[in-house]
C-alpha positions in Angstrom: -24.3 26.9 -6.2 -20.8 26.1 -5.5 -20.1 22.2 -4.8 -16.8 20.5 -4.1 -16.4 17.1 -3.4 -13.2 16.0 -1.2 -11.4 12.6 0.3 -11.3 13.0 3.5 -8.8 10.0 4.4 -9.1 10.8 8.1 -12.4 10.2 8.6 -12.1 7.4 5.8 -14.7 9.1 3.0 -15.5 11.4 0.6 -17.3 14.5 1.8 -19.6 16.8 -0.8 -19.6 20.7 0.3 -22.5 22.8 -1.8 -21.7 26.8 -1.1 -18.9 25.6 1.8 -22.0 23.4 3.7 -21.5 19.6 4.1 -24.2 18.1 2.3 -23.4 14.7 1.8 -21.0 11.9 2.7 -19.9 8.4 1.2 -18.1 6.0 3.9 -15.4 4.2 3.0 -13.2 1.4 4.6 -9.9 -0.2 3.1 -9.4 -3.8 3.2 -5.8 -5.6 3.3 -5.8 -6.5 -0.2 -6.5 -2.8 -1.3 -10.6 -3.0 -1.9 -12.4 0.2 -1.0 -15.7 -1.0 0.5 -18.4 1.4 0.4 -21.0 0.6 3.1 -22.9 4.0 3.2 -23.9 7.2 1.9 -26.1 9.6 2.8 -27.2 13.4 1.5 -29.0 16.1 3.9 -32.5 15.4 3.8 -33.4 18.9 2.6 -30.3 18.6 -0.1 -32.3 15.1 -1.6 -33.6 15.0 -4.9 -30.9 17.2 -6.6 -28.7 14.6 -8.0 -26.0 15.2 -5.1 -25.8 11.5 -4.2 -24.7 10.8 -7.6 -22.2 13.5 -7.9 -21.0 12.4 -5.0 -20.7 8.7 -5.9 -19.1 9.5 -9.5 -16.3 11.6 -8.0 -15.4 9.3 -5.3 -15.4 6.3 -7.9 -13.5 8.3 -9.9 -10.8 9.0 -7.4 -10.6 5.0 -6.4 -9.6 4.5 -10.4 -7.1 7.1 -10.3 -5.6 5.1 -7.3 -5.7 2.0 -9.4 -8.3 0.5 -6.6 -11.1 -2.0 -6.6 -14.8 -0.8 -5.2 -16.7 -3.2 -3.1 -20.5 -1.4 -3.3 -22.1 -2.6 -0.1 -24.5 0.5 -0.5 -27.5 0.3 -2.4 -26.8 3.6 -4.2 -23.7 3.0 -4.8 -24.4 -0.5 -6.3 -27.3 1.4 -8.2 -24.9 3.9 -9.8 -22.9 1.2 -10.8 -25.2 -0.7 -12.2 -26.9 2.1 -14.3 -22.9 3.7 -15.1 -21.1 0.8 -17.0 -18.3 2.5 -17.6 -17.8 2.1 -13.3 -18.6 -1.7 -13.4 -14.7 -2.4 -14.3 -13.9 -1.0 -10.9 -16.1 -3.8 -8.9 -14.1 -6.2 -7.3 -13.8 -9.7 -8.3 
């Protein structure tokens, strides 16, 4: 199986494709100060259990470092992967 994960700035977040299908999002909003606060992600139920979610989180945390950003993780799996990935937690926000 294929999968590509892309920023999709116009719908503010990042979008995982597995063989071209959209399988999973993460939500994203910008603040003033430059934080990228993400409130949500979700995979398609019958996509669950494959380790999508944290492909998905890694690349889209990987993408806010390359901008230089700051994550706010207002999602639980989000927060989790961050938690379990210490080489993300220099991206959390003060």
């Amino acid at each position: 199986m294929a999968h590509r994960v892309q920023h999709n700035a116009d719908r503010t977040r990042y979008e995982l494709f597995v063989d071209g299908e959209l399988a999973g999002i993460a939500d994203y909003r910008l603040t003033p100060d430059g934080v990228v606060v993400f409130p949500h992600t979700e995979i398609a139920r019958d996509r669950r259990g494959h380790g999508l979610g944290a492909e998905l989180v890694r690349a889209a945390l990987d993408d806010v470092r390359a901008s230089g950003r700051t994550v706010e993780a207002r999602c639980w799996f989000v927060a989790q992967f961050i938690d379990e990935h210490p080489e993300y937690q220099q991206l959390l926000a003060a």
